[in-house]
N, CA, C and O of each residue as an XYZ file, in Angstrom:
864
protein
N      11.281     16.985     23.251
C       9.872     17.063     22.859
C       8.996     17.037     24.108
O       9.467     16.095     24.747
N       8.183     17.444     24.675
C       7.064     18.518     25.512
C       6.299     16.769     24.764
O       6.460     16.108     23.738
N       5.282     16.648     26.304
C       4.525     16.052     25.970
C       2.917     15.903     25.421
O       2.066     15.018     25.330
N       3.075     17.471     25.091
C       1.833     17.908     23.777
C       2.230     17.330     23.060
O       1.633     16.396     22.525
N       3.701     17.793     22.733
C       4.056     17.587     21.425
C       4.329     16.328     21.042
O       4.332     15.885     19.894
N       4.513     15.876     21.857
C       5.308     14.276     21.604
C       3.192     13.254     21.091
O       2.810     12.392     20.299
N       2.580     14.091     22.113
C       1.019     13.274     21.882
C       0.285     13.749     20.632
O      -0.677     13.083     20.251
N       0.801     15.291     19.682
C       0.408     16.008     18.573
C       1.089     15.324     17.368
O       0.579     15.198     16.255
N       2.515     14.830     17.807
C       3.106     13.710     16.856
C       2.256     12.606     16.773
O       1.453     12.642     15.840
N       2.223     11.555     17.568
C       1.755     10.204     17.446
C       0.193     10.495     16.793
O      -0.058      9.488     16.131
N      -1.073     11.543     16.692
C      -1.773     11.816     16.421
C      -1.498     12.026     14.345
O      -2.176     11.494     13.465
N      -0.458     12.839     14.197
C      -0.658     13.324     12.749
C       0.652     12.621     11.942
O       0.688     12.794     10.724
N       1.666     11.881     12.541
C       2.629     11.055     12.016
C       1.949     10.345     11.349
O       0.733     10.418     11.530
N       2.468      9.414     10.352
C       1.752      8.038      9.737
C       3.001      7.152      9.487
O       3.899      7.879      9.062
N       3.315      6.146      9.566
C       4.355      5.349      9.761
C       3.645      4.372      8.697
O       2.552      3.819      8.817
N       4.674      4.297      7.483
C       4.740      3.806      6.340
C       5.760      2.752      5.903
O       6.972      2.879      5.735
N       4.695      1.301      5.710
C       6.068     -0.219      5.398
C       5.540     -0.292      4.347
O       4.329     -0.149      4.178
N       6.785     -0.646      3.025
C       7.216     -1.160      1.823
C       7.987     -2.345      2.302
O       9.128     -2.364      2.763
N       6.931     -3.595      2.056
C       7.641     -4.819      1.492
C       7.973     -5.008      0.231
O       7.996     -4.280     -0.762
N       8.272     -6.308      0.480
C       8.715     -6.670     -1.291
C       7.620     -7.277     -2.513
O       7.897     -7.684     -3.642
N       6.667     -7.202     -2.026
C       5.246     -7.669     -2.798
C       5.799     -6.633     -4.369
O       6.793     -5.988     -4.703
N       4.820     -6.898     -4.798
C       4.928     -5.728     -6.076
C       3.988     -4.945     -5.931
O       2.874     -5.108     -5.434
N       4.549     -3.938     -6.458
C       3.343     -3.155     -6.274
C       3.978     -1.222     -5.552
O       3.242     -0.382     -5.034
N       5.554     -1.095     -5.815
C       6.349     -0.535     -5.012
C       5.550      1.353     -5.628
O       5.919      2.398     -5.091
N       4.867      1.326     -6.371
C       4.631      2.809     -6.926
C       3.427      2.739     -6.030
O       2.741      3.666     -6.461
N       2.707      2.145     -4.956
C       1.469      2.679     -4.496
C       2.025      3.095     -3.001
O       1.372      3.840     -2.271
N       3.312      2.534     -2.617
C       3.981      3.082     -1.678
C       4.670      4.592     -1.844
O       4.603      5.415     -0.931
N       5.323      4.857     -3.076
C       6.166      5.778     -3.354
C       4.789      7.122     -3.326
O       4.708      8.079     -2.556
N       4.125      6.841     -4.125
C       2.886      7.941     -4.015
C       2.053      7.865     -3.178
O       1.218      8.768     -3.108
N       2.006      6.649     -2.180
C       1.350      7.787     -0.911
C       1.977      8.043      0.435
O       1.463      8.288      1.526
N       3.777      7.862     -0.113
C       4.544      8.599      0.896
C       4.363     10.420      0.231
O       4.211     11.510      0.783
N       4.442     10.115     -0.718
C       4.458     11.678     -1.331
C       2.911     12.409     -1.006
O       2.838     13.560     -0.576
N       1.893     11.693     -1.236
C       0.821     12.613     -0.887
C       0.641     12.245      0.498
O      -0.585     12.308      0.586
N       1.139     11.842      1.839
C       1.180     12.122      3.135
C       2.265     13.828      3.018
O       2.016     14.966      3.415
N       2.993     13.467      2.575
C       3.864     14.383      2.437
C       3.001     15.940      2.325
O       2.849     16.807      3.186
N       2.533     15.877      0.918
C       1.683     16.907      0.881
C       1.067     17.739      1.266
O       0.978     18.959      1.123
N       0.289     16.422      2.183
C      -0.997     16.840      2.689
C      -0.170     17.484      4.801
O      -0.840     17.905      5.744
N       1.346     17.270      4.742
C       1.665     18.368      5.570
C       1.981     16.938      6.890
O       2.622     17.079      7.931
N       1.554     16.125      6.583
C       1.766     14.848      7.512
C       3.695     14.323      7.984
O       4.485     14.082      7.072
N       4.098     14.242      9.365
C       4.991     13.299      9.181
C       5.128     11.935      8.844
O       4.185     11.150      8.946
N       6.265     11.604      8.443
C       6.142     10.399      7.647
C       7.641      9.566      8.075
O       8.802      9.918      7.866
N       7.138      8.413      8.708
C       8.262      7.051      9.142
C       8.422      6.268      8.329
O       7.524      5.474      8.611
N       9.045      5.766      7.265
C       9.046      5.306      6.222
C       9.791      3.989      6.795
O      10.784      4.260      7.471
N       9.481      2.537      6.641
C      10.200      1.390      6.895
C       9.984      0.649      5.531
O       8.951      0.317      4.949
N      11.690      0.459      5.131
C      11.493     -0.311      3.653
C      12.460     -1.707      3.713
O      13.678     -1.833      3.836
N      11.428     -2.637      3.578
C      12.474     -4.150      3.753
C      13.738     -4.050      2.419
O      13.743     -3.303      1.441
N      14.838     -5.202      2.874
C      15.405     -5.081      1.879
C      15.022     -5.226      0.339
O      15.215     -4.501     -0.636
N      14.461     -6.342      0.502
C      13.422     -6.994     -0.457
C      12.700     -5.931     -1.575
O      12.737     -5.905     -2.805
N      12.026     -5.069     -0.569
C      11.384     -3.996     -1.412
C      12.452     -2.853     -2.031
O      12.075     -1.968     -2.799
N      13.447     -2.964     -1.708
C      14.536     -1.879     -2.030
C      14.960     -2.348     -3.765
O      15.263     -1.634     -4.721
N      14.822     -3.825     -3.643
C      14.809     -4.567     -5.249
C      13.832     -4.284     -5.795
O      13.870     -3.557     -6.787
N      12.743     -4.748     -5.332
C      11.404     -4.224     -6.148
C      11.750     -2.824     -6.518
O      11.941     -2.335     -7.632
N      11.782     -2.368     -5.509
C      11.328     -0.653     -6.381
C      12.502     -0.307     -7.251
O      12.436      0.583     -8.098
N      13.725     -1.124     -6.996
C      14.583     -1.093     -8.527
C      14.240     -1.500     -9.751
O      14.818     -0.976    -10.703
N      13.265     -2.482     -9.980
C      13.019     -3.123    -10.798
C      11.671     -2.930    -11.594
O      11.313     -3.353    -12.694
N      10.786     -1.805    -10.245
C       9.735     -1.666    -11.279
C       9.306     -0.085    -11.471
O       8.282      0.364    -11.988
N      10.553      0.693    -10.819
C      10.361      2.332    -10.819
C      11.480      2.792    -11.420
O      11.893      1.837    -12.078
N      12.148      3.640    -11.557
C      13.474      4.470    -11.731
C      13.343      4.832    -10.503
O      13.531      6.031    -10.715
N      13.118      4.758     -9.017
C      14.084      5.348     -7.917
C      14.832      4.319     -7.540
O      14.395      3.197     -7.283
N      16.647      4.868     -7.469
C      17.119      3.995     -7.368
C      17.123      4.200     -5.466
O      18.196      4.787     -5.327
N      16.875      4.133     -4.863
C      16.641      4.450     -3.564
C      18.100      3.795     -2.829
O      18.357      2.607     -2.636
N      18.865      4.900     -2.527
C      20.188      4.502     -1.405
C      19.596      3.442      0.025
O      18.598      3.586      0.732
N      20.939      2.134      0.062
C      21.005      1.436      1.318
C      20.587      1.521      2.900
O      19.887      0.877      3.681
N      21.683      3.051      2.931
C      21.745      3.400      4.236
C      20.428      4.337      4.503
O      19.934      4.999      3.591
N      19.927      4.333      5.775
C      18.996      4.680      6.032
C      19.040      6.454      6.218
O      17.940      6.987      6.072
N      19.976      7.196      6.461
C      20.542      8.759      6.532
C      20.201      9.302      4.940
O      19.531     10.278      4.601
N      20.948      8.252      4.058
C      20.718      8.677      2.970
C      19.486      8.659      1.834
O      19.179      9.367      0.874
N      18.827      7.175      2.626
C      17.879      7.346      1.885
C      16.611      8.252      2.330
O      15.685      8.442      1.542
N      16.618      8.768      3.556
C      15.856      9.793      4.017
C      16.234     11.083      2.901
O      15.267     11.609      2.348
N      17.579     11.578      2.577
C      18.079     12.662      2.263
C      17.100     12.597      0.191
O      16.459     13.449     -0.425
N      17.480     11.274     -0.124
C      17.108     10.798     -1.270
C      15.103     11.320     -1.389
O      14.530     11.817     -2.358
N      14.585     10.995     -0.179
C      12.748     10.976     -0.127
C      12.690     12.111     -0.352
O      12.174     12.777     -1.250
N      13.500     12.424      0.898
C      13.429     13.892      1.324
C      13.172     14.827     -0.211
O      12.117     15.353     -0.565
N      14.264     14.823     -0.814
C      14.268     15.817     -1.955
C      13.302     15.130     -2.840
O      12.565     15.902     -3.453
N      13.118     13.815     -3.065
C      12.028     13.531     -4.068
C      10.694     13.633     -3.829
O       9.972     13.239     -4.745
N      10.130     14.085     -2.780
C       9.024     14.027     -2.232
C       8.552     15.709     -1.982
O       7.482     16.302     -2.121
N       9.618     16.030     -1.643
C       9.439     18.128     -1.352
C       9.120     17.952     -0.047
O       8.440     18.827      0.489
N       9.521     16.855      0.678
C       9.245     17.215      2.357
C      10.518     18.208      2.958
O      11.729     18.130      2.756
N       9.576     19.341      3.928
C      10.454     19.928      4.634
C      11.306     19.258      5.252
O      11.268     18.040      5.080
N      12.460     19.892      6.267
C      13.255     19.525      6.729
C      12.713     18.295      8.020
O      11.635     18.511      8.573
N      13.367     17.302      8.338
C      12.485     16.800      9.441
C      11.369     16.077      9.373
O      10.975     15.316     10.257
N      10.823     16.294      8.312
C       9.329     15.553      7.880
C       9.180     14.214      7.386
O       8.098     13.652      7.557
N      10.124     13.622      6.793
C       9.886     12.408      6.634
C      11.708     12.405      6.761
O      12.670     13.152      6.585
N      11.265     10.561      7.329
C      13.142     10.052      7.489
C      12.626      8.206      7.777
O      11.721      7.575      8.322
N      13.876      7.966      7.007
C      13.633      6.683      6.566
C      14.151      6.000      7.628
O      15.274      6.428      7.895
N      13.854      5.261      8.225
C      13.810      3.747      9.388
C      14.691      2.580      8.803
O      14.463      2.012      7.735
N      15.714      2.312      9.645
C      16.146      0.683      9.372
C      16.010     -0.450      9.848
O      16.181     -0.204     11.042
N      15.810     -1.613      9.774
C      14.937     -2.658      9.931
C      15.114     -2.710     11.546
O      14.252     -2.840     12.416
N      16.589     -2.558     11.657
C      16.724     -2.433     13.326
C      17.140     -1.399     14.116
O      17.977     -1.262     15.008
N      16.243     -0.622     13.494
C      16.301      0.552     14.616
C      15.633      0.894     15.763
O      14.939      1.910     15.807
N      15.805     -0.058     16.964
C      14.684     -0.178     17.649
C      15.125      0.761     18.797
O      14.787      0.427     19.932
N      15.709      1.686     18.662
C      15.102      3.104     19.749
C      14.634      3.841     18.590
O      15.218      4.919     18.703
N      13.950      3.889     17.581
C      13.155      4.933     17.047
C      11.469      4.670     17.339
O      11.025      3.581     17.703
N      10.894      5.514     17.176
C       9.850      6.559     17.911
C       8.711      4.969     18.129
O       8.219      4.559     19.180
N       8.569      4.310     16.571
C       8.028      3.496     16.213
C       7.911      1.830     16.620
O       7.243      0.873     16.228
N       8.664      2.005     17.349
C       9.215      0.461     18.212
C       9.048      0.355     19.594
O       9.698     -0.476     20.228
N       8.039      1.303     20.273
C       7.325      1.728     21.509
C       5.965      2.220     21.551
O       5.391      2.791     20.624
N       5.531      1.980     22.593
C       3.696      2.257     22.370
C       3.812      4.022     22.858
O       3.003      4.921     22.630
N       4.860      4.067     23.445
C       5.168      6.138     24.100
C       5.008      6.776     23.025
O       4.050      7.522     22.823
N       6.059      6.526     22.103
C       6.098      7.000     20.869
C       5.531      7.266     19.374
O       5.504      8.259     18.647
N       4.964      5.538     19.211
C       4.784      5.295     17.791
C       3.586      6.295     17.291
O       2.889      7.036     17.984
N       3.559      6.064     15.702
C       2.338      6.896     15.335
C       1.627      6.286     15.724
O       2.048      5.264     16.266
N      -0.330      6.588     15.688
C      -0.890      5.981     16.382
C      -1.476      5.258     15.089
O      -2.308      4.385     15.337
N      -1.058      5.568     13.235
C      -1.242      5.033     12.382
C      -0.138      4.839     11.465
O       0.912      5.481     11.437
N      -0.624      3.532     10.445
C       0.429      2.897     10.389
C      -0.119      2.119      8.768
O      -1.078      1.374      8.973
N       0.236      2.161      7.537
C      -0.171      1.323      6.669
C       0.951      0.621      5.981
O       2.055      1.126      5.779
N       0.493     -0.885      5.549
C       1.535     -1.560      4.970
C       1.613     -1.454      3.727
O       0.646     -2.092      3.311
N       2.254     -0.978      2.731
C       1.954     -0.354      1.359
C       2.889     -1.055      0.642
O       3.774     -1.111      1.495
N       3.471     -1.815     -0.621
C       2.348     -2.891     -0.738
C       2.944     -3.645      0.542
O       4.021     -3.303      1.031
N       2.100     -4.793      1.099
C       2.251     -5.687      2.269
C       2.220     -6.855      1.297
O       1.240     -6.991      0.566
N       3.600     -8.007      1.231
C       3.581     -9.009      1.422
C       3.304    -10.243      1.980
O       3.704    -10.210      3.143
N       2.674    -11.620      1.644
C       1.972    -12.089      2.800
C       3.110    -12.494      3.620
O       2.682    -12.714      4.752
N       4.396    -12.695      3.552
C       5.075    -12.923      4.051
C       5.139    -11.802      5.502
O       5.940    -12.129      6.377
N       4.582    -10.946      5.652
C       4.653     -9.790      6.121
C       3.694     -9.953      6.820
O       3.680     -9.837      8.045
N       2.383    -10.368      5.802
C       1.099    -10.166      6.766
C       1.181    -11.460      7.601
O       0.635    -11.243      8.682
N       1.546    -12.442      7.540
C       1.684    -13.499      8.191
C       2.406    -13.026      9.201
O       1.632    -12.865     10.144
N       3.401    -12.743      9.471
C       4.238    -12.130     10.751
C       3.479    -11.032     11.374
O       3.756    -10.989     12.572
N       2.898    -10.413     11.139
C       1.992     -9.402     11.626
C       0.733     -9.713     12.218
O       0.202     -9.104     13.147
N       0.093    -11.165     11.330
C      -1.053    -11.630     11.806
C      -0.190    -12.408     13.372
O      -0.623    -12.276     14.517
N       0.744    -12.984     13.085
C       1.083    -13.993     14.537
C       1.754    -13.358     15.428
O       2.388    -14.045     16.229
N       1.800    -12.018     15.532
C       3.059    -11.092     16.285
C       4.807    -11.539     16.216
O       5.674    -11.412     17.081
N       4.853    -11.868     15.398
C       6.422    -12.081     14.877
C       7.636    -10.972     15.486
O       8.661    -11.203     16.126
N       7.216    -10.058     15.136
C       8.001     -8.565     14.693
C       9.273     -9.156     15.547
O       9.642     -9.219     16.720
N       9.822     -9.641     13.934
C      11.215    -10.050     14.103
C      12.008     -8.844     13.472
O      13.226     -8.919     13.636
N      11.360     -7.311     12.506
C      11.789     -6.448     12.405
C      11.360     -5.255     12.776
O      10.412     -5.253     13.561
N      11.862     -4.071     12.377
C      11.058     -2.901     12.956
C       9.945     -2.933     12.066
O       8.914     -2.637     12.670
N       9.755     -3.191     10.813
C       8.639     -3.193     10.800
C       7.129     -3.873     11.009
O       5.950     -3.595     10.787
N       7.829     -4.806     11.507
C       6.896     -6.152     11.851
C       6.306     -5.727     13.273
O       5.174     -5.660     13.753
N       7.472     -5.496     13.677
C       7.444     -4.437     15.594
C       6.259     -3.333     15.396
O       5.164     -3.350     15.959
N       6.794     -2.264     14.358
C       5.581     -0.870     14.407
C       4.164     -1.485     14.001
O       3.243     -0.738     14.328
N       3.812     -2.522     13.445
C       2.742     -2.933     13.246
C       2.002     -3.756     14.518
O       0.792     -3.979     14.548
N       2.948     -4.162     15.553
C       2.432     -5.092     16.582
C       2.129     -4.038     17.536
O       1.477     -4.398     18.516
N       2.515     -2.609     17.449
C       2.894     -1.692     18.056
C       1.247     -1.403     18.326
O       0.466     -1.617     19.253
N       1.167     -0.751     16.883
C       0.007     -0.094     16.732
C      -1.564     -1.104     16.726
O      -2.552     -0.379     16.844
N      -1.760     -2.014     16.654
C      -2.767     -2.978     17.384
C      -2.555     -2.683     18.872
O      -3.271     -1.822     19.383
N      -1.645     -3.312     19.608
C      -1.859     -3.244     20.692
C      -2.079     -1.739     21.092
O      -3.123     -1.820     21.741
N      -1.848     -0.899     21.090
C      -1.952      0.549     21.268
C      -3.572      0.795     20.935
O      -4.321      1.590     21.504
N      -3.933     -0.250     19.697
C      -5.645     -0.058     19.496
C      -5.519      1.432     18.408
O      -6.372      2.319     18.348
N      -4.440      1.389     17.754
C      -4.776      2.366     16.176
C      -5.153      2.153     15.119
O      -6.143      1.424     15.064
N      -4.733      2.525     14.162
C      -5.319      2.351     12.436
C      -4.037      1.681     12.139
O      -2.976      2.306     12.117
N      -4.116      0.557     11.935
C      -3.086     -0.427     10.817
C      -4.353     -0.739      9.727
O      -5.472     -1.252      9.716
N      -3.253      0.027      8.691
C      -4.348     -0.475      7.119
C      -2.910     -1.453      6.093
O      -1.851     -0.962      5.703
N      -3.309     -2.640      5.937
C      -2.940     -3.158      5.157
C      -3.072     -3.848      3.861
O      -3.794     -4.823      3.653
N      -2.266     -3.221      2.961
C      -2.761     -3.612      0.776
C      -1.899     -4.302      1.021
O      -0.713     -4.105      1.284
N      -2.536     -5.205      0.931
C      -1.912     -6.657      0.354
C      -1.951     -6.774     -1.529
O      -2.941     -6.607     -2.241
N      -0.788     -7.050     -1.891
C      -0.788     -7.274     -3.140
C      -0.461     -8.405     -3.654
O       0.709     -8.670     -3.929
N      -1.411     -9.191     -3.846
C      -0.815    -10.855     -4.468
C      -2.445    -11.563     -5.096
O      -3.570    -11.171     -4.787
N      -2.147    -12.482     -5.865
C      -3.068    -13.430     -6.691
C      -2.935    -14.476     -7.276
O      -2.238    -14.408     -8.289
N      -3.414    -15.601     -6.978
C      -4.454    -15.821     -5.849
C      -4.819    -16.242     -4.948
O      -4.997    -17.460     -4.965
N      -5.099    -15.566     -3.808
C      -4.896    -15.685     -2.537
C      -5.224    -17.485     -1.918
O      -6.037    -18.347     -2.250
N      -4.204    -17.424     -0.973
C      -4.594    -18.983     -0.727
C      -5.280    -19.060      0.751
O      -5.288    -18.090      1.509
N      -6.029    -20.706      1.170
C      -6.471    -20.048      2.461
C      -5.587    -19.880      3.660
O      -6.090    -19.773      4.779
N      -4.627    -19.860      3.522
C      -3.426    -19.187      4.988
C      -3.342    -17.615      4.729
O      -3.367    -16.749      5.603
N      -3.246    -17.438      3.474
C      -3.567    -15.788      3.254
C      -4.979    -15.403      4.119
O      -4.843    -14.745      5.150
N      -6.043    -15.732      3.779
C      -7.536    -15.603      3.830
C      -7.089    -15.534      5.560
O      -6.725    -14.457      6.030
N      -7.144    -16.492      6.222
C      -6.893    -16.803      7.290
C      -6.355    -15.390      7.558
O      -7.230    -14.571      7.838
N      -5.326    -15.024      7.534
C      -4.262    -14.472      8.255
C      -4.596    -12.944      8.015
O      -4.215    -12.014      8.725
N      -5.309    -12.871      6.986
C      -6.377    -11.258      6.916
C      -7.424    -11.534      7.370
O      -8.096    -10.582      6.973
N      -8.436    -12.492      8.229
C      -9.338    -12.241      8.380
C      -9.069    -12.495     10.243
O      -9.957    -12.203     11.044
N      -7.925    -12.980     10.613
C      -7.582    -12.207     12.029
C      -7.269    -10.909     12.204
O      -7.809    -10.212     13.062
N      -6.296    -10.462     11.331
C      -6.468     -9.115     11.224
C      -7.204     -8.423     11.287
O      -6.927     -7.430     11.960
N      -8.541     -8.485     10.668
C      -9.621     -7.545     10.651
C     -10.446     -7.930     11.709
O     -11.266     -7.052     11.974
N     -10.554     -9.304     12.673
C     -11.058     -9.118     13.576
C     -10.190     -8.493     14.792
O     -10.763     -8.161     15.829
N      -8.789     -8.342     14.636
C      -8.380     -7.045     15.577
C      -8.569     -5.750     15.083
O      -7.862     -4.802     15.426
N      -9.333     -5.688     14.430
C      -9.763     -4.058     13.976
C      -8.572     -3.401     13.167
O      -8.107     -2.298     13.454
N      -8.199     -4.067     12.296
C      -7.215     -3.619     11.134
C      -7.913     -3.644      9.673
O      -8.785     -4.449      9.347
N      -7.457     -2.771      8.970
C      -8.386     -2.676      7.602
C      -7.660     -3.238      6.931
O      -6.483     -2.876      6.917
N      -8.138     -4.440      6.044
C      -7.088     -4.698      4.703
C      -8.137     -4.132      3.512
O      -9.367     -4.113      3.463
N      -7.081     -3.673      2.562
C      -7.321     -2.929      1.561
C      -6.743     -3.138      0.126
O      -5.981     -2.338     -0.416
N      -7.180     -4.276     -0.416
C      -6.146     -4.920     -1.533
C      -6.250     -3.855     -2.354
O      -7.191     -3.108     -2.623
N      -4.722     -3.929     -2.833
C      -4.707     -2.797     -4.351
C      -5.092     -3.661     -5.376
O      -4.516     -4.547     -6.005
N      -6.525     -3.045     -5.387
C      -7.706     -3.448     -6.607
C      -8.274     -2.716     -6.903
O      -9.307     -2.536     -6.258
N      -7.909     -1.594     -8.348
C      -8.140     -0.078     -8.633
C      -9.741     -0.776     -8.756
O     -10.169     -1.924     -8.636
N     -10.262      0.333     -9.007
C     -11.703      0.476     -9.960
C     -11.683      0.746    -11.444
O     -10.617      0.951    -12.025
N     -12.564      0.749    -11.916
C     -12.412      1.049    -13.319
C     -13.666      2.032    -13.986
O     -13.905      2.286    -15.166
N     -14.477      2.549    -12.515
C     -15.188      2.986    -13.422
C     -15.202      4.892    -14.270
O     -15.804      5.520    -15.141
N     -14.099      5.076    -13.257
C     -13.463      6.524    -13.830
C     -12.850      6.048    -15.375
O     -12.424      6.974    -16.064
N     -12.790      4.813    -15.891
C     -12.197      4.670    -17.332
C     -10.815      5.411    -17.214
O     -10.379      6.331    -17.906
N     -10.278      4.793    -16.204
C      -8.774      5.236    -16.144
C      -7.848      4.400    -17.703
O      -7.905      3.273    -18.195
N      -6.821      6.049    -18.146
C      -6.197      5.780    -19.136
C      -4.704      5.718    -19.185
O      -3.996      5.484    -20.164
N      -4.315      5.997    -17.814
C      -2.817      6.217    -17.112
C      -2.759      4.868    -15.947
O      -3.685      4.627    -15.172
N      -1.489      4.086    -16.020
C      -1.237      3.725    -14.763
C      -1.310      4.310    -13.532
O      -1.547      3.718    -12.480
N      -1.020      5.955    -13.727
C      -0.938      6.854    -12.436
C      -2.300      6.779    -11.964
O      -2.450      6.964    -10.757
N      -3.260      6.560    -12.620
C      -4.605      7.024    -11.877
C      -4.927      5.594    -11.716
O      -6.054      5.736    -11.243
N      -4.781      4.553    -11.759
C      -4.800      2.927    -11.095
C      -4.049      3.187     -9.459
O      -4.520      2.993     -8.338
N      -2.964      3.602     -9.812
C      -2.451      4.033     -8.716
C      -3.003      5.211     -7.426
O      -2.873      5.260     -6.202
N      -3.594      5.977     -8.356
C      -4.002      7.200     -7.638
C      -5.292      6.781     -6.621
O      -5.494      7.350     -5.548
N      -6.158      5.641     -7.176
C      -7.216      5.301     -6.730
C      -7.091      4.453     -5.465
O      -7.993      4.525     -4.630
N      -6.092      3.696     -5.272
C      -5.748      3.041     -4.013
C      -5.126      3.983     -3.210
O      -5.627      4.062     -2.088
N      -4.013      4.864     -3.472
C      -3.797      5.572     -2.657
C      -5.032      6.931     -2.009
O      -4.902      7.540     -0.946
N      -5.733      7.040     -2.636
C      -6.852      7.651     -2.510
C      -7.846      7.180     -1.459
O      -8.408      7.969     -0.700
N      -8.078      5.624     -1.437
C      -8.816      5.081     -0.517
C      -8.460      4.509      0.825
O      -8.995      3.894      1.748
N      -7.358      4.984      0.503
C      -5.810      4.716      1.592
C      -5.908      6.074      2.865
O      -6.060      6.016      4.085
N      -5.743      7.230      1.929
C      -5.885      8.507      2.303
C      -7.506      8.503      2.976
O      -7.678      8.989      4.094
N      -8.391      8.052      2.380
C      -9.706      8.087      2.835
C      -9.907      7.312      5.335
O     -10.239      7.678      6.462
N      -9.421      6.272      4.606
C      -9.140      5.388      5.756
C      -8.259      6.223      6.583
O      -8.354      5.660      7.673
N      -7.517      7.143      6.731
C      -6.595      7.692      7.913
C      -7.231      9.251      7.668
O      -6.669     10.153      8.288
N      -8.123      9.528      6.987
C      -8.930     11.000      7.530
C      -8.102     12.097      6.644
O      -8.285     13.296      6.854
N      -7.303     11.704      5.776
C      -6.459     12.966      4.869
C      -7.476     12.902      3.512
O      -7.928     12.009      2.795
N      -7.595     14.805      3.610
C      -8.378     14.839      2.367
C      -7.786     14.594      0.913
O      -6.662     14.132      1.110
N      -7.986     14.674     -0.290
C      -7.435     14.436     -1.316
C      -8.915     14.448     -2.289
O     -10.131     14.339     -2.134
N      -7.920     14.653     -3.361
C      -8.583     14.637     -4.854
C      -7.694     14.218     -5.909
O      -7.069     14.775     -6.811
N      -7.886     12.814     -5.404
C      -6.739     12.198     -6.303
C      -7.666     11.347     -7.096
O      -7.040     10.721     -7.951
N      -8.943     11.111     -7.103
C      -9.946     10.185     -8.038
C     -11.065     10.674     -7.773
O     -11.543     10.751     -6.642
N     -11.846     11.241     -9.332
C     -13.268     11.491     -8.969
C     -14.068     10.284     -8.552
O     -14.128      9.127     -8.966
N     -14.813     11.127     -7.345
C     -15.841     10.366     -6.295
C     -17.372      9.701     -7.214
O     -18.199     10.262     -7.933
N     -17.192      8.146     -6.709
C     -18.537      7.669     -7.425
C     -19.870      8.752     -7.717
O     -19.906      9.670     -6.898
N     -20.699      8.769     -8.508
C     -21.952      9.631     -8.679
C     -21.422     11.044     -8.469
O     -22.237     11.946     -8.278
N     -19.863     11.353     -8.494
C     -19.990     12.804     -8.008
C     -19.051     13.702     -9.593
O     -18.853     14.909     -9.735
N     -18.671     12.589    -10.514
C     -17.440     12.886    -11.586
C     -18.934     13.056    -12.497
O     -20.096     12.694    -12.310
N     -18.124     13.896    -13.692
C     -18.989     14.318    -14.587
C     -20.060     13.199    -15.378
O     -19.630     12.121    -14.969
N     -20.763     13.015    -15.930
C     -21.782     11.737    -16.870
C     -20.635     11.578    -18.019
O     -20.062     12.306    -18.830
N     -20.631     10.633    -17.748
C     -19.858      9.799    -19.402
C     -20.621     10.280    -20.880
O     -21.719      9.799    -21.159
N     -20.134     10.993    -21.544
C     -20.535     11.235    -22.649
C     -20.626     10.316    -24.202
O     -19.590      9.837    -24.662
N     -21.842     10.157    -24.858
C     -21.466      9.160    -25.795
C     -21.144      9.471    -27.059
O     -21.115      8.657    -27.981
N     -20.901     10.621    -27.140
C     -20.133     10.731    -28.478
C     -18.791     10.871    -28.118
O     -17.926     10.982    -28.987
């Protein structure tokens, strides 16, 4: 890789962690609409979350990390190369160096167990690492935290975060589209997700911009 290319990567990559919080379908759909929208995609999934998303999706998502790339890969419609799944210790991949990593990075859902290691620089894994990565580097770490109700070591530990210039973004749909599908609860965080890293989408009509509610 040419070091355009290697600086055209870290620019349009997005490097994507699934903990074990709940919440595993707001990860799965906005690996797929990075996908979409033509983006590479670093996917880091704790073990933890590999249960979750057994337990609250039908993907049964393979162990090994070769395969479960091969598994995204086809469930997602990414070209060849475009997205590939990360193992906790894979620390010569792209993401475990400031040369390399993307220069963005969201925790989808983020456990506080997670955000706590992230708030104190832990990165006792790769994904704890690509997140310490991308602060110090001075990028976009956006982290949905999914849990209730928050205690104050949580509070704490997101509100250092955001004074290093990290966005937290709890998955807390809206309601005023009168959503009638789980998918569009879903669609709306990943939407404001997509908003925060500059990818367009039309995955939720925009406040004052969706049609007038009709009363009959």
């Amino acid at each position: 890789m040419t070091k355009r290319e290697n600086g055209d990567f870290r620019r349009r990559a997005v490097s994507v962690g699934m903990t074990g919080a709940s919440g595993a379908q707001y990860g799965l759909r906005l690996i797929e609409a990075l996908v979409s929208a033509d983006r590479e995609v670093l996917v880091m999934i704790s073990k933890t979350a590999q249960i979750v998303l057994g337990s609250e999706t039908d993907c049964k998502l393979p162990g090994r990390s070769l395969d479960a790339t091969r598994f995204l890969t086809k469930a997602t419609g990414a070209r060849d190369g475009q997205l590939r799944v990360l193992g906790e210790e894979e620390w010569t991949s792209p993401v475990a160096s400031g040369s390399g990593s993307p220069l963005t990075m969201v925790v989808c859902p983020c456990s506080m167990a997670t955000l706590a290691a992230i708030a104190h620089g832990a990165s006792d894994n790769l994904l704890e690492r690509a997140a310490d990565v991308v602060i110090k580097e001075s990028g976009k770490l956006i982290i949905v935290p999914r849990e209730t109700p928050f205690s104050a070591i949580h509070l704490e530990n997101m509100l250092q975060l955001a004074r290093l210039g990290c966005v937290i973004l709890p998955a807390n749909p809206g309601f005023y589209n009168r959503p009638t599908r789980v998918d569009e609860l879903v669609d709306f965080i990943v939407a404001r997700i997509l908003d925060q890293i500059g990818v367009a989408n039309d995955l939720m009509p925009r406040w004052g911009l969706a049609p007038p509610l009709r009363d009959d």
